[in-house]
C-alpha positions in Angstrom: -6.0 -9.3 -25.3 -6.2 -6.1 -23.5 -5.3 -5.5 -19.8 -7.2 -2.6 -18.3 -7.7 -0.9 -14.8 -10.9 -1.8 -13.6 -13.8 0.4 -13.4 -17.3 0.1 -12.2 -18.7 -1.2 -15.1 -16.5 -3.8 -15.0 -17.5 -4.8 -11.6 -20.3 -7.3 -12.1 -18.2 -9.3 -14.6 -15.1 -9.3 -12.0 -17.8 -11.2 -9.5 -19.0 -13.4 -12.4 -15.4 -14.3 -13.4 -14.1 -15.1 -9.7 -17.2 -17.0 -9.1 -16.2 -19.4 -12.2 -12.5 -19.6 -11.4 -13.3 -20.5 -7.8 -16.8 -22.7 -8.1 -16.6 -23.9 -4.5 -15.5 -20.8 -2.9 -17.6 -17.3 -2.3 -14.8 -16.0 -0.4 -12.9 -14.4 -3.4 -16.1 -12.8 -5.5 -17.2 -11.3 -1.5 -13.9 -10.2 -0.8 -13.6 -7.9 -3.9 -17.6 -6.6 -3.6 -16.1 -5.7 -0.1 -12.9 -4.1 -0.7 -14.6 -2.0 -3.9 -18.1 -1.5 -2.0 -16.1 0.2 1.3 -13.6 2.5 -1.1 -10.7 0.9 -0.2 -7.6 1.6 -2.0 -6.6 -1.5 -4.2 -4.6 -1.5 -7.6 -6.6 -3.8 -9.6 -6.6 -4.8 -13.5 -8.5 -7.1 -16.2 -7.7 -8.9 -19.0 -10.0 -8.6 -21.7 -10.4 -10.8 -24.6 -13.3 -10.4 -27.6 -15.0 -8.0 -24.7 -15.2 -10.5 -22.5 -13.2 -10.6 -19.1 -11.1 -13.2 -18.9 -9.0 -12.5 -15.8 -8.2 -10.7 -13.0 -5.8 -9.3 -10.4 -5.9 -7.4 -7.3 -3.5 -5.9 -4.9 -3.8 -3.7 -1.4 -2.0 -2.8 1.5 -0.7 -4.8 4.0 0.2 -3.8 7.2 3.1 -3.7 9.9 0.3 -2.4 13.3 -0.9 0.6 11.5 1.7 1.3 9.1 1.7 -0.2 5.0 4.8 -2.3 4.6 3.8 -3.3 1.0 0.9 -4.8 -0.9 -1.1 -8.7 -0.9 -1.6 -10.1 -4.1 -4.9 -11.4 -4.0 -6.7 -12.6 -6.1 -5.6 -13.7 -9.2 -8.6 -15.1 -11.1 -8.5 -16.8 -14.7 -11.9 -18.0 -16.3 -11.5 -21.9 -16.4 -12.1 -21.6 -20.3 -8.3 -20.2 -20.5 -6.5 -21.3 -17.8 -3.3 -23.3 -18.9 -3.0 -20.8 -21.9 -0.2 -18.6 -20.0 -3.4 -15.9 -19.5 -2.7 -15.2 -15.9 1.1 -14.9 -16.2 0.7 -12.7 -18.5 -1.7 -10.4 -16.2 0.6 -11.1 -13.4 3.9 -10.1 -15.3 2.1 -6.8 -16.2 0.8 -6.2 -13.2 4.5 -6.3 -11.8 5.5 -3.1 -13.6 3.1 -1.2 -12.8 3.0 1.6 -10.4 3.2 1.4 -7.3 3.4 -2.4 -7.8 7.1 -2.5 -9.3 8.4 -0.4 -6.3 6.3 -2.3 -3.1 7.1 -4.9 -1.0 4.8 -7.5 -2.2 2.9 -10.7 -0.5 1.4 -13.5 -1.6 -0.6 -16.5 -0.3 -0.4 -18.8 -3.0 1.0 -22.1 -4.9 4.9 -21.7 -4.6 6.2 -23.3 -7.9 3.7 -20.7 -9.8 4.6 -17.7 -8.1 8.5 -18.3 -8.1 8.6 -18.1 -11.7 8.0 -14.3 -11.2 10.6 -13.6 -8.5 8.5 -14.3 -5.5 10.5 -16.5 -2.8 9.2 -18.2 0.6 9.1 -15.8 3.2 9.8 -16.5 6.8 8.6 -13.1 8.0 6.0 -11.5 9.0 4.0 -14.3 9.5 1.1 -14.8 7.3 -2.3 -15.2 9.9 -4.1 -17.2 6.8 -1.4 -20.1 6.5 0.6 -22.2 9.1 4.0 -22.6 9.2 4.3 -19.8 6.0 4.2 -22.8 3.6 2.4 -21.0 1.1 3.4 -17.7 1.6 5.8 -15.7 -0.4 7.5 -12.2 -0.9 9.2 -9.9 -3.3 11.4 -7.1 -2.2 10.6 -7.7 1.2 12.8 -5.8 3.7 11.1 -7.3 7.2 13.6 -8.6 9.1 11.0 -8.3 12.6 8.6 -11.3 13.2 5.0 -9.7 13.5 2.1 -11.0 11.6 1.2 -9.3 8.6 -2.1 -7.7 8.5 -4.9 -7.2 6.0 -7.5 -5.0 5.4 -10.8 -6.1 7.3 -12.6 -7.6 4.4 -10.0 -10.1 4.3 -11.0 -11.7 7.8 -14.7 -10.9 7.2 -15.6 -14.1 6.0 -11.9 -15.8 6.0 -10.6 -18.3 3.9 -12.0 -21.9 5.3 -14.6 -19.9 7.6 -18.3 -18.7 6.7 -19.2 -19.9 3.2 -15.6 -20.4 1.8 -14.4 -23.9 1.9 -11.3 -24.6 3.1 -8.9 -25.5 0.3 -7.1 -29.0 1.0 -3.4 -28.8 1.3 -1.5 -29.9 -1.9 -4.7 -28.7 -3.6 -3.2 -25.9 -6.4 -5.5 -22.8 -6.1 -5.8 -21.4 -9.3 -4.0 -18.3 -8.9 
């Protein structure tokens, strides 16, 4: 396997595979068209196996008001043909040394006994606008010690989770992240 920084040409394949890792969700394979079709800045890598993509990760900047105050995680996409085979972890632990990852705050909205494995703990603030009561969310080297509500770059709320043609995941469901 080989873990690369995405590039255009590997766009249409990072669609593809989010479409297949999340069959009743659009939300993810719109989301990235978004972020990359409007240039914004997001640190994003594949995994490839036998030329094939076979996962993905993507961070950018979240937000205190205006100011960044550290990266979202989001998504984290394994094709359903290798999930279970320790594929994403090992995407995610890369992706956690690299730069600026290994030096950002970092935020995720995601299952809590998966990410916690790699250092991420619950985290009561800010407050995550996607998920009530923070259940789900989670930090690493987070300094916040305000409450404000953490904010995302507009493609995010475009079509959010659960709205538009995203289906809400159920709670206790396990995204595959």
């Amino acid at each position: 396997m080989k873990i690369r920084k995405v590039t255009a040409e590997h766009l249409a394949k990072v669609v593809a595979l989010l479409r297949a890792a999340f069959p009743d969700s659009e939300y993810e394979a719109q989301l990235v068209q978004d972020l990359h079709a409007h240039g914004k800045v997001i640190h994003d890598w594949v995994c490839i196996h036998t030329n094939k993509i076979i996962a993905y990760i993507a961070f950018s900047p979240a937000y205190h008001g205006r100011a960044a105050c550290g990266l979202h995680l989001a998504p984290l996409a394994v094709n359903p043909e290798f999930q279970k085979q320790g594929v994403g972890s090992e995407l995610l632990r890369y992706a956690l040394t690299q730069e600026p990852i290994k030096m950002s705050p970092l935020f995720v909205l995601g299952n809590p006994a998966f990410y916690q494995r790699f250092g991420f703990a619950p985290c009561t603030t800010p407050l995550c606008p996607f998920d009530k009561n923070n259940a789900h969310f989670l930090s690493i080297r987070n300094p916040a010690t305000d409450q404000f509500t953490v904010g995302y770059e507009p493609e995010f709320t475009t079509h959010p989770p659960g709205g538009g043609t995203a289906k809400k995941r159920q709670k206790g469901h396990k995204p595959r992240r």
